[in-house]
C-alpha positions, 0 to 999 in steps of 0.5 A: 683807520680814518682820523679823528675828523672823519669821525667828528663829522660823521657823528655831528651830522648824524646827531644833528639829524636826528635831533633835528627830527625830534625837534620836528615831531615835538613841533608837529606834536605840539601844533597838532593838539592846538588844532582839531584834527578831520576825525575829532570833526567828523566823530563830533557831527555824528554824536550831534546829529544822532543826539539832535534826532533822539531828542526831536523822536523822544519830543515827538513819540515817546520812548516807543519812537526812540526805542524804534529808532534805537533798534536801527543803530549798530551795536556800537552805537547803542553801546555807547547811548545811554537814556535816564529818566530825570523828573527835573532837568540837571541845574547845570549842564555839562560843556561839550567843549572843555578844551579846543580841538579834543571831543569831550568825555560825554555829550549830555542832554536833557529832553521832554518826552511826549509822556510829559516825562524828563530824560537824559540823553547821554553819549560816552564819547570817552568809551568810543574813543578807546574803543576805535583808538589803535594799540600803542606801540613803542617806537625809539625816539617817537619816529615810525620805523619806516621814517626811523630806517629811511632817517637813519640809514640815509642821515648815516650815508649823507654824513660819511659822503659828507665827511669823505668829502671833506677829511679825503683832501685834508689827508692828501695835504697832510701826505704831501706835507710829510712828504716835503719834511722827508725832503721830497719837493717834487709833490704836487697836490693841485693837480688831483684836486683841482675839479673840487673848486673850492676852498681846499683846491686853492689851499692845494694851489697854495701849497704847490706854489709853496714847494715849488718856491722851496725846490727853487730856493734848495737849488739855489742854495745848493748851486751856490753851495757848489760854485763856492766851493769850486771857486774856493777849491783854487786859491786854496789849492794855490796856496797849499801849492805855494807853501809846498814850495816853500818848504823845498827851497828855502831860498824861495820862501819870500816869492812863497810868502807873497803868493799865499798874500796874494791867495788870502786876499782873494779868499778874503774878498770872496768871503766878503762879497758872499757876507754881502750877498747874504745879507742883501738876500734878507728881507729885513735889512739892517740898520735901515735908514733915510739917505739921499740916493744922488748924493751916494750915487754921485760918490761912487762915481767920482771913486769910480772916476779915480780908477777909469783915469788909467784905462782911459774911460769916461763916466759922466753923471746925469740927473734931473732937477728938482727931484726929492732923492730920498730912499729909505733902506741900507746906505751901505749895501745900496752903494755897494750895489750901484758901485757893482753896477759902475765897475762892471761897466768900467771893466768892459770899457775900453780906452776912450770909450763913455759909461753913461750914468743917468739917474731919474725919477720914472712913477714914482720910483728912482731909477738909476742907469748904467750904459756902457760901450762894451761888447755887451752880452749874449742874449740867450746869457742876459737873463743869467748875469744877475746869478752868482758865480756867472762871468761872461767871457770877454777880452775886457773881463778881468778877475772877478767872481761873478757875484757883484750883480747878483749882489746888486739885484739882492740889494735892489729886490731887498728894497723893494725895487727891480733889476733888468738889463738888455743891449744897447741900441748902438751897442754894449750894456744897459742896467736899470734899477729902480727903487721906491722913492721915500715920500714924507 
């Protein structure tokens, strides 16, 4: 069974068609009776040129002429013409015209004869009418049956077409809607509307940019599901590890105790970046604020100085002048972002080697960038970098989880900003992000 809609517009068109020709027929109707129709004209130019050649043949012969001229009238025409003698002609003569556009009931006319003697000329105009006026007969809704099968039938066609049309791709949407609540999101709808070109090929556009946008952020969700508990499945294994020991010897317990601190801090740090992330995925960001970014990038970097002091490395800060720093957003998570940035670049730094940070303002957006003199990054791995959970191998790498850039680029597209990297010309790493800057 079809829904509701198909019917609703099935109906309402039919309806609204034959409504439309009652509408038309009571028009028609109505603006033909203003007018005369060929017949009404045709009939009156008779009678009056009959009456017109009665009265000149009565004026001139008399009743012998007129009865002679009579005698050669059809039987209906004589049925119809009446003569009365009249000694004086009537005080008031009937109007032929009473309404305009109608043939009056008679046509009346008093003549002189040659006997010097009045008659009246009269015409049933009435009794011909119904005499030649054709049987009436009952028609549904005042419409000929030929204009009542043809209206019907094809108002009834053009309606379903209509509604097919209309209700076919509202049923493929609701179709792959419930297909994407059952957990199905490899449905596509645009594909078998798109030679419709209108508005519901566009909804259908909408709805797959839709599903791919859920497949893409299901995957996401479900990759980051796995690499947690994979990175989560060693240190706990360690410490289940570590109190096994324990307990065998006793004499071990100190050792024991020192690893399952080691173990907790590394599932802490992990649980806190991953609070971060989730976090910095937010659209609304929280506690939003105005803060200067030269001064907060200017802090990371003298703490990152504190640590580059025993590798060796070198961090110089570059900015212009004259430039207005101001960024709105969370203070908190951008310096935790640009601080991911500067560490990582610390990491694959070697002794005597330069972390160049230079902070511009580049169309109206702040840009920060981090070059560093590393080894830098594959480049079939550079598009991956900002995913969390990837590390690349390096020497210079150290421990880490490979979630400090992708919180950076959270951070960066929460604030509206963007992210990129790429190789250096003369070698190792190159990170921008650039973020609107706040104008008063």
């Amino acid at each position: 069974m079809r829904g509701r809609l198909f019917w609703k517009i099935l109906l309402g068109f039919w309806l609204t068609f034959i409504i439309m020709t009652q509408a038309l027929w009571v028009t028609f109707t109505f603006y033909g009776n203003r007018h005369q129709s060929p017949e009404t004209s045709i009939a009156r130019r008779m009678v009056n040129l009959q009456m017109t050649s009665a009265a000149s043949v009565l004026q001139s012969g008399g009743m012998p002429a007129l009865n002679a001229m009579v005698a050669d009238w059809s039987p209906d025409e004589r049925r119809f013409f009446t003569v009365t003698p009249v000694a004086q002609p009537p005080t008031e003569e009937p109007v032929e015209n009473a309404e305009a556009g109608r043939l009056p009931p008679k046509v009346v006319k008093w003549v002189m004869g040659a006997d010097n003697q009045g008659y009246v000329l009269s015409y049933d105009l009435e009794g011909l009418r119904q005499e030649h006026r054709p049987a009436k007969r009952w028609r549904f809704l005042n419409i000929p049956d030929p204009f009542l099968w043809v209206g019907a039938l094809g108002g009834l066609l053009f309606s379903a077409v209509l509604a097919w049309n209309l209700t076919r791709p509202m049923r493929q949407l609701r179709a792959g809607f419930e297909r994407v609540a059952l957990g199905d999101l490899a449905v596509r709808l645009f594909p078998a509307m798109r030679r419709r070109h209108d508005e519901l090929s566009e909804v259908a556009r909408d709805f797959d940019t839709m599903v791919e946008r859920l497949e893409l952020l299901v995957s996401a969700r479900e990759q980051l599901l796995h690499d947690v508990s994979h990175e989560l499945r060693s240190p706990l294994a360690r410490l289940q590890l570590a109190i096994g020991l324990g307990r065998q010897n006793p004499d071990n317990v100190e050792n024991s105790l020192q690893r399952i601190e080691h173990e907790a801090g590394r599932l802490d740090k992990m649980i806190g970046e991953l609070l971060t992330l989730s976090r910095a995925e937010s659209n609304c960001l929280p506690d939003e604020e105005y803060f200067d970014l030269y001064g907060l990038v200017d802090a990371v970097v003298n703490d990152a100085r504190y640590e580059a002091q025993i590798p060796g490395v070198e961090i110089v800060l570059q900015a212009s002048s004259g430039v207005e720093y101001t960024v709105k957003g969370n203070a908190e998570l951008m310096r935790r972002a640009v601080e991911n940035i500067i560490r990582n670049a610390l990491r694959f730094s070697g002794h005597g080697q330069r972390v160049m940070v230079e902070l511009t303002c580049v169309d109206q957006r702040l840009q920060i960038e981090v070059r560093d003199q590393g080894p830098g990054v594959e480049e079939s791995k550079l598009s991956s970098i900002f995913d969390p959970f990837v590390r690349v191998k390096s020497a210079l790498s150290g421990k880490g989880y490979g979630l400090g850039l992708a919180i950076a680029r959270k951070v960066v597209l929460a604030h509206g900003g963007q992210v990129e990297a790429h190789n250096g010309e003369q070698g190792g790493l190159v990170i921008r992000l650039r973020v609107p800057r706040w104008v008063a």
